[in-house]
N, C-alpha and C positions, 0 to 999 in steps of 0.2 A: 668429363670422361676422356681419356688420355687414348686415343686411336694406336692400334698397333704398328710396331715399324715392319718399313719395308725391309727385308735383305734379300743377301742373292749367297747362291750356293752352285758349285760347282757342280753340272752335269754329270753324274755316275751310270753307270750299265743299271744300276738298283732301279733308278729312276726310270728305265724305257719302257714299263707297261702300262705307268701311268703318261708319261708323253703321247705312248699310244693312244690312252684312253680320250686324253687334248684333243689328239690331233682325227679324232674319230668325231669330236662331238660338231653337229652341225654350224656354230658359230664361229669355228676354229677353219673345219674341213674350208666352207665356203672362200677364205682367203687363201690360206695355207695350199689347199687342194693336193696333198701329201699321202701318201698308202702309207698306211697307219698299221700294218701287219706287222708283226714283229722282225721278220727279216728285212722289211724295206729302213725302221728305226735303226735297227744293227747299221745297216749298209750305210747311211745319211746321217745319223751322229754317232756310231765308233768311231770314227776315223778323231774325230775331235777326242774323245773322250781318251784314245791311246794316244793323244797328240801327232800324230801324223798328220793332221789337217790344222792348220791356225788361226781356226776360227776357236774363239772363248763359247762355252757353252754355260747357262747357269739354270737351274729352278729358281724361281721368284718363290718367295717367303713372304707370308701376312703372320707375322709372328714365327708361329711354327708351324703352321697351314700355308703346303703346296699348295697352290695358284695358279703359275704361269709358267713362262719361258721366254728367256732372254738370249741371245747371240750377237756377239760386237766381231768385227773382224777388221783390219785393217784394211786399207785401200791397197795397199805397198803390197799385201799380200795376193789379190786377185787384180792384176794387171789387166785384164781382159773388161770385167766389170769396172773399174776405173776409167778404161776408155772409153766404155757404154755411157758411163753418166757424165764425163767430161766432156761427151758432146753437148751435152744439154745445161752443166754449170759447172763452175772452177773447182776442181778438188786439189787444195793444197797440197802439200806435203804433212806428213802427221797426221792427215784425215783418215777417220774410220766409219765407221756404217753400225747398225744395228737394226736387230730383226726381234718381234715382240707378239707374244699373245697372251693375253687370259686365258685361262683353260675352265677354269670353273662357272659355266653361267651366272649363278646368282653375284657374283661381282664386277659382271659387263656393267655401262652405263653408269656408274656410280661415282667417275672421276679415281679410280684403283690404276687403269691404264697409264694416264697422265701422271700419276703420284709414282706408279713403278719409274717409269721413264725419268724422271727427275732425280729419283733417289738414284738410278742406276749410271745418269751422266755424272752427279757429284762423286760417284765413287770412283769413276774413269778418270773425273779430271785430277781427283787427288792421286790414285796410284799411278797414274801413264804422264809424267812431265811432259812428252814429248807429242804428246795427244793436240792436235790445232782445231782439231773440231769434227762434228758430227755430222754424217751427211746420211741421209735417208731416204728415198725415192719411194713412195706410197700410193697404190693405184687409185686412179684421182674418185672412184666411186666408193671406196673405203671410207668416206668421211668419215666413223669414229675412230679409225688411224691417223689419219691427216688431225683430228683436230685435238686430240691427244697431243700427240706433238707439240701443235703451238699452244698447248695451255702449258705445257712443261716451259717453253718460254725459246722454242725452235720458231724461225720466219722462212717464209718461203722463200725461196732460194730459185726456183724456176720450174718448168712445166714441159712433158712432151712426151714424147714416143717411148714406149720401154715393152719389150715384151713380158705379158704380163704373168702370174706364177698360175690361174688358173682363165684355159682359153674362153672361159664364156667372157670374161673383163673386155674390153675395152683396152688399145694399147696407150692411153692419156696414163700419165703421171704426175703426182706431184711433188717434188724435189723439193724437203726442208733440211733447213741447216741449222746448227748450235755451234757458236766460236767459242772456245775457253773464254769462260769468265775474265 
């Protein structure tokens, strides 16, 4: 049986009700901890979506089943979080970051997380030459984030303080990294 591929698709305005819906569902909210109302989505990915903001925005694709969401941004571009995680491990030059969820419950736990993250660095490292690696900070209680990661084939990179994106967390992190192949 031939598993369906992953891809990714650029974030559109069409797409913000169901983001919403993501970003409402309890497995989501818990990390993400994000107001999921449609003005808060307008406010927090327009700015991407009319490019004013340089962050990559994409829907994750299981064939042709919405899923998830993906967001890559450079380091070069947020100078401020650069020096937040550069306190804690080296971020090259060329290094970029990414931010990920499943949206759909029935394909939490199933190894989908791990397989998007994979499929979404191979495609980073073929279109961005200039791409040195991938750096990620992940709240150290998140374990099926952190271990997503290193099944994608990211190693821990370092560990510490970070403010976390919802206050009941803990501020421990875990800092993995992926260098160009």
């Amino acid at each position: 049986m031939v598993e369906p591929e992953i891809r990714f698709r650029t974030l559109t305005r069409d797409d913000f009700p169901t983001l919403a819906r993501w970003l409402a569902r309890p497995h989501v909210a818990r990390w993400w901890n994000h107001d999921h109302s449609a003005e808060a989505v307008e406010r927090d990915f327009g700015p991407a979506v009319d490019g004013t903001d340089p962050t990559e925005m994409y829907v994750v694709l299981l064939g042709d089943r919405p899923i998830g969401f993906i967001q890559y941004s450079r380091f070069a571009d947020f100078p401020d979080y650069r020096a937040e995680i550069g306190e804690l491990v080296e971020v090259p030059d060329g290094a970029a970051t990414i931010d990920y969820f499943i949206g759909e419950p029935d394909l939490t736990g199933r190894g989908v997380g791990r397989a998007m993250i994979s499929a979404f660095c191979e495609c980073k490292w073929r279109s961005d030459p200039s791409l040195t690696a991938i750096i990620v900070a992940v709240n150290a209680a998140n374990e099926a984030s952190w271990r997503a990661l290193l099944g994608a084939g990211f190693e821990r990179a370092g560990r510490g303080d970070l403010e976390p994106d919802n206050p009941i967390d803990d501020r421990l992190h875990e800092i993995l990294r992926l260098d160009r192949p």
